[in-house]
N, CA, C and O atoms as a Tripos MOL2 file, in Angstrom:
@<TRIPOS>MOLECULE
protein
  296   295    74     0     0
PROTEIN
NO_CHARGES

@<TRIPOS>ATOM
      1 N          14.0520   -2.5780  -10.3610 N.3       1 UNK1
      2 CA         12.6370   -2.8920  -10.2800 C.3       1 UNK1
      3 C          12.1400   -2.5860   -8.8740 C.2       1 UNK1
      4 O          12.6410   -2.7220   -7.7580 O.2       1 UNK1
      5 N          10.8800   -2.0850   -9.3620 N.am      2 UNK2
      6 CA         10.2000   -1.4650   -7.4470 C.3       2 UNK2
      7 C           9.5210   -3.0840   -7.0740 C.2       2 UNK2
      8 O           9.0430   -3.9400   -7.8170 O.2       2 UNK2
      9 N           9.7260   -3.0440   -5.5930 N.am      3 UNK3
     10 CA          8.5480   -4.0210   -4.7620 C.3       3 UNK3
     11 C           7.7400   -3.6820   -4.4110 C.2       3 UNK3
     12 O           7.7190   -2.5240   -3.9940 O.2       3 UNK3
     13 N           6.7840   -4.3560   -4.3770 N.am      4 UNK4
     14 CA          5.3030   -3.9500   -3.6520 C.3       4 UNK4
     15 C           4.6720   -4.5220   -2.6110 C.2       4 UNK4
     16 O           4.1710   -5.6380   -2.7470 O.2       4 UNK4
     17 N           4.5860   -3.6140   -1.0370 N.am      5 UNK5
     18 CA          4.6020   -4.3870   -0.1880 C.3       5 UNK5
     19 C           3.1270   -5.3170   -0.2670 C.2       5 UNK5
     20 O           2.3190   -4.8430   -1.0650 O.2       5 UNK5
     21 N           2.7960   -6.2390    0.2630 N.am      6 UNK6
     22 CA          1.3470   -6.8590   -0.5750 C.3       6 UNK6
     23 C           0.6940   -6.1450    0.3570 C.2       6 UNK6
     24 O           1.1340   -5.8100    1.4560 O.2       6 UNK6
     25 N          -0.8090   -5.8230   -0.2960 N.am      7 UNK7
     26 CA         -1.8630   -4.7520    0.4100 C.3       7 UNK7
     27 C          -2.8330   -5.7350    0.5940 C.2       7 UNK7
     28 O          -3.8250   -5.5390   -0.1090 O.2       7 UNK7
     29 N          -2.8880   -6.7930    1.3480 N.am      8 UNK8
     30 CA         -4.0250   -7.1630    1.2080 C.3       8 UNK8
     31 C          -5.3330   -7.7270    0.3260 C.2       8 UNK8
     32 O          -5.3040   -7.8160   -0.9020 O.2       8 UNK8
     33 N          -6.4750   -8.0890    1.1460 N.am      9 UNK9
     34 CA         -7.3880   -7.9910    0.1800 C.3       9 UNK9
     35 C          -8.4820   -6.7490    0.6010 C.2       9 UNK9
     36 O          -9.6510   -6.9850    0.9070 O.2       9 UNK9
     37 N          -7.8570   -5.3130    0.5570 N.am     10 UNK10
     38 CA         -8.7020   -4.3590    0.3330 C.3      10 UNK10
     39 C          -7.9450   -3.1820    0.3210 C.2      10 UNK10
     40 O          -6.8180   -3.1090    0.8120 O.2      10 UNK10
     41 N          -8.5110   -2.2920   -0.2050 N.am     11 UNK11
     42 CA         -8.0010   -0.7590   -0.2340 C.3      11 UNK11
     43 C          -8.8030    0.3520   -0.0960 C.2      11 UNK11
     44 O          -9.9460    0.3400   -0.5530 O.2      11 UNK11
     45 N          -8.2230    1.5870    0.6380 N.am     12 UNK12
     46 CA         -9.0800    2.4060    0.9220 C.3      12 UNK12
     47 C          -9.1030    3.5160   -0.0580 C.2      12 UNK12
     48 O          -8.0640    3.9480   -0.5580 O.2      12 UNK12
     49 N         -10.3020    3.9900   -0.3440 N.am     13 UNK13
     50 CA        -10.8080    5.2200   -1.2420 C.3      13 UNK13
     51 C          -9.2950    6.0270   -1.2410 C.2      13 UNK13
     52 O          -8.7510    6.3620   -2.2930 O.2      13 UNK13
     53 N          -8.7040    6.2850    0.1120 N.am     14 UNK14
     54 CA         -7.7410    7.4350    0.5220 C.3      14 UNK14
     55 C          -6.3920    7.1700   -0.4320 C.2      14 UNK14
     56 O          -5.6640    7.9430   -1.0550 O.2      14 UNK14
     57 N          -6.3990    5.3670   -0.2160 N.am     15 UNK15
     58 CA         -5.0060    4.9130   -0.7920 C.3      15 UNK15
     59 C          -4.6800    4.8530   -2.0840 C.2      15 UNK15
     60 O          -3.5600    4.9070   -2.5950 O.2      15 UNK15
     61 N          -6.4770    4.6570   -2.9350 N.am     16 UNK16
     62 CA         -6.0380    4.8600   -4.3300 C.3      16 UNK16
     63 C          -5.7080    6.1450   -4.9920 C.2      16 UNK16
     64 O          -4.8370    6.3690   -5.8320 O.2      16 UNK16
     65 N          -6.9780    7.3220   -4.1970 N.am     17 UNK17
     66 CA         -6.3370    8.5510   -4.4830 C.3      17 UNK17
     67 C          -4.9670    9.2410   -4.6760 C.2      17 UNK17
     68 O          -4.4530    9.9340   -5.5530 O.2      17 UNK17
     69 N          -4.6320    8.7880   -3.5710 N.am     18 UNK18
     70 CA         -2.9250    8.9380   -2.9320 C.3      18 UNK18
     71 C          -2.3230    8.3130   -3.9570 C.2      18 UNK18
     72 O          -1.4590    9.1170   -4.3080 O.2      18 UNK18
     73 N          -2.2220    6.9520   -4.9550 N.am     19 UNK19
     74 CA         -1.6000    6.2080   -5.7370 C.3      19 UNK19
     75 C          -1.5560    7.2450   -7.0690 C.2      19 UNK19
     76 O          -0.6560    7.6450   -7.8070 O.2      19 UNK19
     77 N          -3.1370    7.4860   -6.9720 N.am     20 UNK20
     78 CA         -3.4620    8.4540   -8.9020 C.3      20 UNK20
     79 C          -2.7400    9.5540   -8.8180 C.2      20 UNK20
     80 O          -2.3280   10.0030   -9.8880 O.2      20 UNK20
     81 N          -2.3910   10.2770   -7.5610 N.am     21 UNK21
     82 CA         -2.3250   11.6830   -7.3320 C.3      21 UNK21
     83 C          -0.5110   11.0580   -7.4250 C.2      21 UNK21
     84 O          -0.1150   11.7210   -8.3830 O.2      21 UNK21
     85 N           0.7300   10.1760   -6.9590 N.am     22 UNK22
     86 CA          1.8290   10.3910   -7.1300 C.3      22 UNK22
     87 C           2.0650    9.3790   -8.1130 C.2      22 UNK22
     88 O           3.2860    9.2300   -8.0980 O.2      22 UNK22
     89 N           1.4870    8.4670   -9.1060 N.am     23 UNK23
     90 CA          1.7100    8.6730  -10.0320 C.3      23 UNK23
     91 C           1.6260   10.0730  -11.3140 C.2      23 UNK23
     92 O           2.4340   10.5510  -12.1100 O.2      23 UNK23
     93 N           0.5700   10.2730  -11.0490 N.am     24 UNK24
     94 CA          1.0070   11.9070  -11.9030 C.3      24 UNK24
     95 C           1.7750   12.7300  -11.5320 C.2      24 UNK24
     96 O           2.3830   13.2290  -12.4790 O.2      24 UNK24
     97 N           2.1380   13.2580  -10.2420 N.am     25 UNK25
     98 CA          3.7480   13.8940   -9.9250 C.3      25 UNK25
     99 C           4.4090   13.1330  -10.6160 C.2      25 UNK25
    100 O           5.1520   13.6410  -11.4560 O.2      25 UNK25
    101 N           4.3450   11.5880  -10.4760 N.am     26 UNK26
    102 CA          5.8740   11.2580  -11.5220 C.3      26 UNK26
    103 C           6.1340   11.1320  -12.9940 C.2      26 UNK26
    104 O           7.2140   10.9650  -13.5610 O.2      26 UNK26
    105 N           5.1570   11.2240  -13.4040 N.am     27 UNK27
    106 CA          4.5480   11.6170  -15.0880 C.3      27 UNK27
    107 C           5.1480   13.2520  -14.9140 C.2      27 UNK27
    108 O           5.9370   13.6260  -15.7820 O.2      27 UNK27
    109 N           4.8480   14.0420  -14.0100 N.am     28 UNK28
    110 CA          5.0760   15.2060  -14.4520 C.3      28 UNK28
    111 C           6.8170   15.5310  -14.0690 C.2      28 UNK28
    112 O           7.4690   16.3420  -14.7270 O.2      28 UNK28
    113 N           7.3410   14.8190  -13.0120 N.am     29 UNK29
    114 CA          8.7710   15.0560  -12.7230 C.3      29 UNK29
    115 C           9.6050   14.5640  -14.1410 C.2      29 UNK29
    116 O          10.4680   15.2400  -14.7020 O.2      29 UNK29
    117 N           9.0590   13.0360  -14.6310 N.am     30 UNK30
    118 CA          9.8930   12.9730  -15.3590 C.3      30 UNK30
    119 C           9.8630   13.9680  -17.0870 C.2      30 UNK30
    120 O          10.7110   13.9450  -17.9790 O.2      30 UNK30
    121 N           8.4970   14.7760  -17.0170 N.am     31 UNK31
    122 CA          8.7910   15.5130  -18.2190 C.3      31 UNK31
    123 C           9.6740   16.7580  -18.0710 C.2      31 UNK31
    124 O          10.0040   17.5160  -18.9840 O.2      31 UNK31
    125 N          10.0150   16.8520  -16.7230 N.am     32 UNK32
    126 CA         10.7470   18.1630  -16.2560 C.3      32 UNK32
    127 C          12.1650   18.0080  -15.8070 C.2      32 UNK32
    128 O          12.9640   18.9110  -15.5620 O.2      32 UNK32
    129 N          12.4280   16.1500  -15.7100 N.am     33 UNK33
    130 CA         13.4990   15.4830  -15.5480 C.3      33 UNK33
    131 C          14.8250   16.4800  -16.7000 C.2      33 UNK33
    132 O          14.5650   16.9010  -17.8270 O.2      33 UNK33
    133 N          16.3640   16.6520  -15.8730 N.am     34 UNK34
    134 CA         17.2360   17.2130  -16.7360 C.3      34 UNK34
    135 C          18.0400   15.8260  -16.9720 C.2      34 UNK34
    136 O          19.1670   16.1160  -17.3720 O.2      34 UNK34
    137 N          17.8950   14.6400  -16.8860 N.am     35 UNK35
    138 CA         18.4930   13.6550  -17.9190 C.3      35 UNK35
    139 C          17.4200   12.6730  -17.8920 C.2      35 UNK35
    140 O          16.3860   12.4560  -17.2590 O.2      35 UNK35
    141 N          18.2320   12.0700  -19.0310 N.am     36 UNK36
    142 CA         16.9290   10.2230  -19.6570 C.3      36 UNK36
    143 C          17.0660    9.4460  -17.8780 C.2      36 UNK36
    144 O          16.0700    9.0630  -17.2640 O.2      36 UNK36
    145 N          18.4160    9.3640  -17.3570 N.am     37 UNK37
    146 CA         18.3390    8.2810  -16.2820 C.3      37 UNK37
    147 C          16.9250    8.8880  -15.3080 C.2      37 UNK37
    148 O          15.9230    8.3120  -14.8830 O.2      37 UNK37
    149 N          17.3220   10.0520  -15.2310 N.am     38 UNK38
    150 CA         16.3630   10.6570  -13.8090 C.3      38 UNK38
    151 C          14.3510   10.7030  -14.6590 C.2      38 UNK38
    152 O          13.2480   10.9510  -14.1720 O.2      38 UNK38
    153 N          14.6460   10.4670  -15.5200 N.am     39 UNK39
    154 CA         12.8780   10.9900  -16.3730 C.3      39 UNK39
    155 C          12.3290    8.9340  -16.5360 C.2      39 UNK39
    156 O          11.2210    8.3990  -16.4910 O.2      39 UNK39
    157 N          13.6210    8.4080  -16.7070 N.am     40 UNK40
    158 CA         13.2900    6.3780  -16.2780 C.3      40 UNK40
    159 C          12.6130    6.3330  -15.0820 C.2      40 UNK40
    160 O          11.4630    5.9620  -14.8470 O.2      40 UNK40
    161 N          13.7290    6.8860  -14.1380 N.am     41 UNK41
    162 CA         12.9790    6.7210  -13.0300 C.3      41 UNK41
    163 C          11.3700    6.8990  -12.5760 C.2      41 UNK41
    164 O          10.4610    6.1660  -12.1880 O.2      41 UNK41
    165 N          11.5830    8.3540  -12.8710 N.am     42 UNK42
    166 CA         10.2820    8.4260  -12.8020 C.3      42 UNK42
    167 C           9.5730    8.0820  -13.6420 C.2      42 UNK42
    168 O           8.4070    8.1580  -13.2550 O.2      42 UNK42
    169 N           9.6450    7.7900  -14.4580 N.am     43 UNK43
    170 CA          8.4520    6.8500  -15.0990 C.3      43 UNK43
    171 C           8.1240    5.3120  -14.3270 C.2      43 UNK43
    172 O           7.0840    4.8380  -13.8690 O.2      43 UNK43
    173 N           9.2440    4.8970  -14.4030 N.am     44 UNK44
    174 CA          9.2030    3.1450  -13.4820 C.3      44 UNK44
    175 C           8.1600    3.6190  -12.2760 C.2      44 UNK44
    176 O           7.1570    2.9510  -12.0220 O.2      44 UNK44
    177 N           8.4950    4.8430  -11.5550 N.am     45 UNK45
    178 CA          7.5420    4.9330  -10.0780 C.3      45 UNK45
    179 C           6.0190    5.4880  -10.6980 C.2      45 UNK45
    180 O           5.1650    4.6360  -10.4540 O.2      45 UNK45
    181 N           5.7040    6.1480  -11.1040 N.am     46 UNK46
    182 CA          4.7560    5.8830  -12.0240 C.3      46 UNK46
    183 C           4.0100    4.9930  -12.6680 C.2      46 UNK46
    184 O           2.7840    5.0910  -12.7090 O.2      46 UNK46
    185 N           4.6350    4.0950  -13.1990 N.am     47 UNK47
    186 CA          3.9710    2.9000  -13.3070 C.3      47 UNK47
    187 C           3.6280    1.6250  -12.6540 C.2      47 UNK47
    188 O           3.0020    0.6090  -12.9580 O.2      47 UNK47
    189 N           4.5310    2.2460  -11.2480 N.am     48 UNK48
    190 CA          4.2300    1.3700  -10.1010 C.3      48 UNK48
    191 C           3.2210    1.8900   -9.2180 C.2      48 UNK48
    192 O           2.5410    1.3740   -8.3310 O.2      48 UNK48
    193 N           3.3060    3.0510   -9.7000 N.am     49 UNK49
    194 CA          1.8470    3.6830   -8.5960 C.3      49 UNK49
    195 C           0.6450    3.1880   -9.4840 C.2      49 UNK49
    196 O          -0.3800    2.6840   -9.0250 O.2      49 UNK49
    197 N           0.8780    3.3770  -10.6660 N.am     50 UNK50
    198 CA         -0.7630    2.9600  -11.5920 C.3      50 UNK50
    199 C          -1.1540    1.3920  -11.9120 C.2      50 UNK50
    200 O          -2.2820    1.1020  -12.3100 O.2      50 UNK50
    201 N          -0.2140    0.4930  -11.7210 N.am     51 UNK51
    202 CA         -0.2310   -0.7420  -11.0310 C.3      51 UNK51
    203 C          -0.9060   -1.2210   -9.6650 C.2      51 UNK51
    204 O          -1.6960   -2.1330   -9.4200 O.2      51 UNK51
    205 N          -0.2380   -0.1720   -8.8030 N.am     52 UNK52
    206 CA         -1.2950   -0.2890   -6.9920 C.3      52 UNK52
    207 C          -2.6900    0.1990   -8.1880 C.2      52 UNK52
    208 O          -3.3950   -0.6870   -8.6710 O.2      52 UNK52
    209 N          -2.8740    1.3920   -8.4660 N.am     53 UNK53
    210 CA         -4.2670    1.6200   -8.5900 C.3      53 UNK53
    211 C          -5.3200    0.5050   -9.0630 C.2      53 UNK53
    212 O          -6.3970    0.0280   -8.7070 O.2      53 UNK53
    213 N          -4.0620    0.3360  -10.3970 N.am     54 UNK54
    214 CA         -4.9810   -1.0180  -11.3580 C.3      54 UNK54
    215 C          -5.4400   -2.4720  -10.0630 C.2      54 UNK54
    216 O          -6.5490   -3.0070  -10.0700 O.2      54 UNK54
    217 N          -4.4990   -2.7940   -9.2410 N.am     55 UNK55
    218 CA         -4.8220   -3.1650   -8.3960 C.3      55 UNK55
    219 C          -6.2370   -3.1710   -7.5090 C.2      55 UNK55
    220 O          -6.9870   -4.0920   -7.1830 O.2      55 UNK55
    221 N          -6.2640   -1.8060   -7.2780 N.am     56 UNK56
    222 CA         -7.3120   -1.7190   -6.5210 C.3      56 UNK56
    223 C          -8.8000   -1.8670   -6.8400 C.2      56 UNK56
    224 O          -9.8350   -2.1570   -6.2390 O.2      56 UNK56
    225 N          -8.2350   -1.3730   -8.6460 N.am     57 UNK57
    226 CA         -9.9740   -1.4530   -9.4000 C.3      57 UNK57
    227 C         -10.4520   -3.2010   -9.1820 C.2      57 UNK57
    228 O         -11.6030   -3.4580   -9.5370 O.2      57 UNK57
    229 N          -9.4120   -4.6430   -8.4890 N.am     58 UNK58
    230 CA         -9.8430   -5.5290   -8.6930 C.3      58 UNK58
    231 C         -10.3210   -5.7490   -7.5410 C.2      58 UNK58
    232 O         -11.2400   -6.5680   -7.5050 O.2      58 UNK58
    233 N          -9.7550   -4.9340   -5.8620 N.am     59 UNK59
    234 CA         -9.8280   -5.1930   -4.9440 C.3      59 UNK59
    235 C         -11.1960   -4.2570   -4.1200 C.2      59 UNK59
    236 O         -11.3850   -3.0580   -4.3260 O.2      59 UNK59
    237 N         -11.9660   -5.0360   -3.2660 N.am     60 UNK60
    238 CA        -13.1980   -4.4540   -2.4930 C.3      60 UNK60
    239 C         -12.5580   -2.7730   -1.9670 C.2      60 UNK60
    240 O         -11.3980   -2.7550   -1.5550 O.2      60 UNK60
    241 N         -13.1730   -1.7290   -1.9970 N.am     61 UNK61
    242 CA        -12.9970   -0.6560   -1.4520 C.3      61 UNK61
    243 C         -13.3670   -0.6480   -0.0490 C.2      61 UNK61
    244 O         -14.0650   -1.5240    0.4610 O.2      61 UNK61
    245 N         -12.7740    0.5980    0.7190 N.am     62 UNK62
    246 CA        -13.1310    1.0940    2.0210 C.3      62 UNK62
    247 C         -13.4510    2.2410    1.9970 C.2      62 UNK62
    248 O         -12.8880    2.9380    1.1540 O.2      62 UNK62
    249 N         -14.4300    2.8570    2.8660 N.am     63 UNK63
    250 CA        -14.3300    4.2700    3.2380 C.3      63 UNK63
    251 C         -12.8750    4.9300    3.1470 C.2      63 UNK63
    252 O         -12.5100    5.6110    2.1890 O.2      63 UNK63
    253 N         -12.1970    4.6780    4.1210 N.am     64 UNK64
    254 CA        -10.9160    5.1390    4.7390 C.3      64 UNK64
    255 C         -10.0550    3.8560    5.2920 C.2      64 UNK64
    256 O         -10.3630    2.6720    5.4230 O.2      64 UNK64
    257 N          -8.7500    4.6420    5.5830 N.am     65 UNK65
    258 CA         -8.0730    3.5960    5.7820 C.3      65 UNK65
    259 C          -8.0710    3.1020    7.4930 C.2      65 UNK65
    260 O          -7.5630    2.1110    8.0170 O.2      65 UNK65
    261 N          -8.9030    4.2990    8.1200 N.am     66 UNK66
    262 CA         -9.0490    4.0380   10.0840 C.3      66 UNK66
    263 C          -9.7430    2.4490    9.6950 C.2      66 UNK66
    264 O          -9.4620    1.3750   10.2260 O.2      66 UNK66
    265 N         -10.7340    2.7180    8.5880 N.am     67 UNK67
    266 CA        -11.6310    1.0350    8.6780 C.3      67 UNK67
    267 C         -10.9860   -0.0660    8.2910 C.2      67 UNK67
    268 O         -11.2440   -1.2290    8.6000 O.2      67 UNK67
    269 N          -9.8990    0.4580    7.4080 N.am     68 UNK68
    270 CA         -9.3790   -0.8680    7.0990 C.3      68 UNK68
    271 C          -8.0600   -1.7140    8.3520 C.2      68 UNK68
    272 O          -7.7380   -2.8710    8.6240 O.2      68 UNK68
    273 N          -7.5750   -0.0760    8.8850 N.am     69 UNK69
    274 CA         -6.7840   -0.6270   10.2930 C.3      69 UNK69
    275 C          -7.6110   -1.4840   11.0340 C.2      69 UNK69
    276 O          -7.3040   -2.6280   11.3680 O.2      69 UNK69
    277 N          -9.0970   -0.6760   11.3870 N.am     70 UNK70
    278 CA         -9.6240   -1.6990   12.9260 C.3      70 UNK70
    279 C         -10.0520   -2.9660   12.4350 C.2      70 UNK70
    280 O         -10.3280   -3.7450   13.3470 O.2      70 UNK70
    281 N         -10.2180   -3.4970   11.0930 N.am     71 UNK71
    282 CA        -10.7490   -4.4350   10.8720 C.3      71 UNK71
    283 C          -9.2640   -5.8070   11.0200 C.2      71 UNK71
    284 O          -9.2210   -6.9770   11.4000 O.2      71 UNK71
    285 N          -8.4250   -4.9790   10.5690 N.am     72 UNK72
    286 CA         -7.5220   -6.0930   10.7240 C.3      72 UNK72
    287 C          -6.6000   -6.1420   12.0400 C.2      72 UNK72
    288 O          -5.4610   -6.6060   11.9840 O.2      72 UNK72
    289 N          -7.2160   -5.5830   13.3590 N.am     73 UNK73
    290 CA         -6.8960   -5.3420   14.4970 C.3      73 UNK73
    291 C          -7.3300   -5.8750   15.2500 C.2      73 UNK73
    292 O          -6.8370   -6.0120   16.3700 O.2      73 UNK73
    293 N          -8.9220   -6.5750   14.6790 N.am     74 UNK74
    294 CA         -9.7330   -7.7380   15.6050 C.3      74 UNK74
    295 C          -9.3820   -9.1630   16.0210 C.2      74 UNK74
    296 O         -10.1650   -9.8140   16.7140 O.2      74 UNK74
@<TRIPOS>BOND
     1     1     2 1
     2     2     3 1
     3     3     4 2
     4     3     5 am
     5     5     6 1
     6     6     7 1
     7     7     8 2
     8     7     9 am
     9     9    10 1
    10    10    11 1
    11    11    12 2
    12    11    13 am
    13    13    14 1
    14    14    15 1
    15    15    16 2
    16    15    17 am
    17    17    18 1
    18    18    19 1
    19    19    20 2
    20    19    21 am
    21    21    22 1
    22    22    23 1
    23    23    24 2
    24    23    25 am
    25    25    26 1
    26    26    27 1
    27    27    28 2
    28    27    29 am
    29    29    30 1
    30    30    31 1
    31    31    32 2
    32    31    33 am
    33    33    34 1
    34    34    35 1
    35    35    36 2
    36    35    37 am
    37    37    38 1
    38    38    39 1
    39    39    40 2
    40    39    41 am
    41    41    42 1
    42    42    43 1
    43    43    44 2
    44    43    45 am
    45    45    46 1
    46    46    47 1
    47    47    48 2
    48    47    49 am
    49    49    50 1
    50    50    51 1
    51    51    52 2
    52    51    53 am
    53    53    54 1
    54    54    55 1
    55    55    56 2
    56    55    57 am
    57    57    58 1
    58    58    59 1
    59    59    60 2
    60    59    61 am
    61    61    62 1
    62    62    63 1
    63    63    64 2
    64    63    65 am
    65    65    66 1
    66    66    67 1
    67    67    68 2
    68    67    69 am
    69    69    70 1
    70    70    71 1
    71    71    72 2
    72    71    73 am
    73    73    74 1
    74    74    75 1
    75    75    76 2
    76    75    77 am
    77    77    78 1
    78    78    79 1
    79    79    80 2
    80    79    81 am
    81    81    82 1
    82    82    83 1
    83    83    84 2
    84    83    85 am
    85    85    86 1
    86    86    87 1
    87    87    88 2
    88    87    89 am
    89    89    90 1
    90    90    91 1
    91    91    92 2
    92    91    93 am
    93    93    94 1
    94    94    95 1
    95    95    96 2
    96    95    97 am
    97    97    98 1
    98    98    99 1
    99    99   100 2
   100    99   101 am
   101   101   102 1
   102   102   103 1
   103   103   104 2
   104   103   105 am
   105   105   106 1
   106   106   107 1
   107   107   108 2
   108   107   109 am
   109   109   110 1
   110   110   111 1
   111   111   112 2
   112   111   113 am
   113   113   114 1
   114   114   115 1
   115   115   116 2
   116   115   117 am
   117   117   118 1
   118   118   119 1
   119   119   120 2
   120   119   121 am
   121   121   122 1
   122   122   123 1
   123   123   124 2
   124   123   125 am
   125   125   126 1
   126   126   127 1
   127   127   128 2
   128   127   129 am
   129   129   130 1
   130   130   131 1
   131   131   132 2
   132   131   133 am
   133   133   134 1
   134   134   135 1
   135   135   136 2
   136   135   137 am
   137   137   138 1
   138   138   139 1
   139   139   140 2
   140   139   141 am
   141   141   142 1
   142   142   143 1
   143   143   144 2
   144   143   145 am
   145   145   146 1
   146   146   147 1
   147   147   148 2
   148   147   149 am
   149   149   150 1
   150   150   151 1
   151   151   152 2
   152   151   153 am
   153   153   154 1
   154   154   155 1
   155   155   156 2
   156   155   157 am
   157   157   158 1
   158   158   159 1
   159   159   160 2
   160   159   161 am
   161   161   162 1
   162   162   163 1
   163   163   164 2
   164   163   165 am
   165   165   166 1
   166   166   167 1
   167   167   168 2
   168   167   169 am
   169   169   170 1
   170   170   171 1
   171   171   172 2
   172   171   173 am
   173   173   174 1
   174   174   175 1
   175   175   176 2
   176   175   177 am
   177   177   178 1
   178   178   179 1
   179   179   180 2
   180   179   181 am
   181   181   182 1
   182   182   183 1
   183   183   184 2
   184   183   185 am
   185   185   186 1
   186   186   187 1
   187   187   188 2
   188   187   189 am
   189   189   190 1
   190   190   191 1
   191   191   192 2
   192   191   193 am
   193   193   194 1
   194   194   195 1
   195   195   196 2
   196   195   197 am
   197   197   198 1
   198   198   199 1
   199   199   200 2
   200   199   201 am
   201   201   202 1
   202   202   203 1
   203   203   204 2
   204   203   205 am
   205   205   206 1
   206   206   207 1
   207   207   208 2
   208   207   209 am
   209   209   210 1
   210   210   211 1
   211   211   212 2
   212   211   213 am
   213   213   214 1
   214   214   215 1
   215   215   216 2
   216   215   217 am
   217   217   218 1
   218   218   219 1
   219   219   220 2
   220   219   221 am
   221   221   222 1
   222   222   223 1
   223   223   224 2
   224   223   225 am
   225   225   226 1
   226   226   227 1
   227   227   228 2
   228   227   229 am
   229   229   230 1
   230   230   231 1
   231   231   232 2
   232   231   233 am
   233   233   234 1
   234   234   235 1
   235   235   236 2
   236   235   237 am
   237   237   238 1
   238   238   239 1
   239   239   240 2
   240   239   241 am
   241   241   242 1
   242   242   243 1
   243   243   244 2
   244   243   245 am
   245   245   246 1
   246   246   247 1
   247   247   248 2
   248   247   249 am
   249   249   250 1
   250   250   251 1
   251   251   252 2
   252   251   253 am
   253   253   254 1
   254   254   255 1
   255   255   256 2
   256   255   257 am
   257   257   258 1
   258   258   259 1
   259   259   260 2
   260   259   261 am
   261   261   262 1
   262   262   263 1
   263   263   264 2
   264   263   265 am
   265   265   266 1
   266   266   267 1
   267   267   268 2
   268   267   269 am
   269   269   270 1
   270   270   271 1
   271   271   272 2
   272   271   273 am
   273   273   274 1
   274   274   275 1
   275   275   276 2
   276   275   277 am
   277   277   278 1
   278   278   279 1
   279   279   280 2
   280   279   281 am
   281   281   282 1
   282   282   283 1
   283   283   284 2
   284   283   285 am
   285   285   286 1
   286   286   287 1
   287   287   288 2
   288   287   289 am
   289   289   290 1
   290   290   291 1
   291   291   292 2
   292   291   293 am
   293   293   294 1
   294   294   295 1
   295   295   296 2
@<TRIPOS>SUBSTRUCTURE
     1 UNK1         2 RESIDUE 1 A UNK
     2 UNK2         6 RESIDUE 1 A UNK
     3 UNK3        10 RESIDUE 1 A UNK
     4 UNK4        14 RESIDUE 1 A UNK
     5 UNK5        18 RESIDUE 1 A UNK
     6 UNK6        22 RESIDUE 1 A UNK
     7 UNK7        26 RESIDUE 1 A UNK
     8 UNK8        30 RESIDUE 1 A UNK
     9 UNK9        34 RESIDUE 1 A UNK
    10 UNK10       38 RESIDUE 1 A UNK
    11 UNK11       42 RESIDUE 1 A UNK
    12 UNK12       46 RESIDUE 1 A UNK
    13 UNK13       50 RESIDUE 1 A UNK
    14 UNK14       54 RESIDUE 1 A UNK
    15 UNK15       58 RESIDUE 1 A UNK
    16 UNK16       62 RESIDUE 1 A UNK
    17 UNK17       66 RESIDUE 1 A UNK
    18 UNK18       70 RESIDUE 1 A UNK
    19 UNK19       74 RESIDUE 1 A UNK
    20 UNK20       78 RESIDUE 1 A UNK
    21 UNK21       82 RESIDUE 1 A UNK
    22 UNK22       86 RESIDUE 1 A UNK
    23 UNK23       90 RESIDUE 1 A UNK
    24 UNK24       94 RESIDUE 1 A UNK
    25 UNK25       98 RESIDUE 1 A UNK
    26 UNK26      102 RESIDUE 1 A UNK
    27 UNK27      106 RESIDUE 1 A UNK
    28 UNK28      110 RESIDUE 1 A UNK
    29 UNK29      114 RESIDUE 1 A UNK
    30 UNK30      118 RESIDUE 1 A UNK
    31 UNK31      122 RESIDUE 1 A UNK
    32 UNK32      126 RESIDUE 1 A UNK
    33 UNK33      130 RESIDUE 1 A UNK
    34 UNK34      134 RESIDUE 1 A UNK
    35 UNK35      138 RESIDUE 1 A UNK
    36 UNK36      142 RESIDUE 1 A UNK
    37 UNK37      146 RESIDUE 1 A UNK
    38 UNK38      150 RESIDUE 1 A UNK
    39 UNK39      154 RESIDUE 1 A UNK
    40 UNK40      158 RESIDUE 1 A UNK
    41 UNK41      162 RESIDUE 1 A UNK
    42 UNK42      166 RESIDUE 1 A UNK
    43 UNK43      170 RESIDUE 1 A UNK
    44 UNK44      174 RESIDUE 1 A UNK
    45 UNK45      178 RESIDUE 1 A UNK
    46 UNK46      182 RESIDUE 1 A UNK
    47 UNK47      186 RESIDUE 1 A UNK
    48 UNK48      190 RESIDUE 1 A UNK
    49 UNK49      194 RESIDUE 1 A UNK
    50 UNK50      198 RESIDUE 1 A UNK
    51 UNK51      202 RESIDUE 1 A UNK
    52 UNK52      206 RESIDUE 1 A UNK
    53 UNK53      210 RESIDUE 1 A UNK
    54 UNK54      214 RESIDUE 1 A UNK
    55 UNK55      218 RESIDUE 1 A UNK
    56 UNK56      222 RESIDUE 1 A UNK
    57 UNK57      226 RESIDUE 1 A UNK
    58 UNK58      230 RESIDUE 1 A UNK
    59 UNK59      234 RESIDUE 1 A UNK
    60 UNK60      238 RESIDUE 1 A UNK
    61 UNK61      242 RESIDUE 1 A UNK
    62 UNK62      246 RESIDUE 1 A UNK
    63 UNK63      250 RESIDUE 1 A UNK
    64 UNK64      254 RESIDUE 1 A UNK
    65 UNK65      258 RESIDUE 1 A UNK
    66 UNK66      262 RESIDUE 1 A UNK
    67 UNK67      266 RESIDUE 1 A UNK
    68 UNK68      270 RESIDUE 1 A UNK
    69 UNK69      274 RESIDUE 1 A UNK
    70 UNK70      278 RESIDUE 1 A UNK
    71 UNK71      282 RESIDUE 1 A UNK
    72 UNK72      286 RESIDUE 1 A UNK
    73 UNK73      290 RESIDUE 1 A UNK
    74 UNK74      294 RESIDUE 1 A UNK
């Protein structure tokens, strides 16, 4: 089972992109996967990336993530 480091209460536009964009690499590794163990895997990371996303649809957005650094730098 994957961990998830906790993100807070916000996420940036950049981070969910980044989440949608390697969950589908791992949708697509595991259809190209040459055994069941290695095509699990990637599915499990996959569904841990679309988990952060689902995540984020509950959590306030940011521009970027520079705003979400300086804010929690004050």
């Amino acid at each position: 089972m994957i961990s998830c480091v906790p993100l807070g209460d916000f996420m940036s536009s950049d981070d969910v992109e980044y989440y949608q964009r390697r969950a589908l690499e791992e949708r697509e590794r595991a259809a190209k996967a040459d055994s069941s163990e290695a095509a699990n895997a990637h599915q499990e990371l996959a569904r841990h990336y679309e988990g952060l996303v689902a995540r984020a649809e509950m959590l306030p957005l940011t521009r970027n993530s520079a705003a979400n650094q300086n804010d929690h730098q004050a």
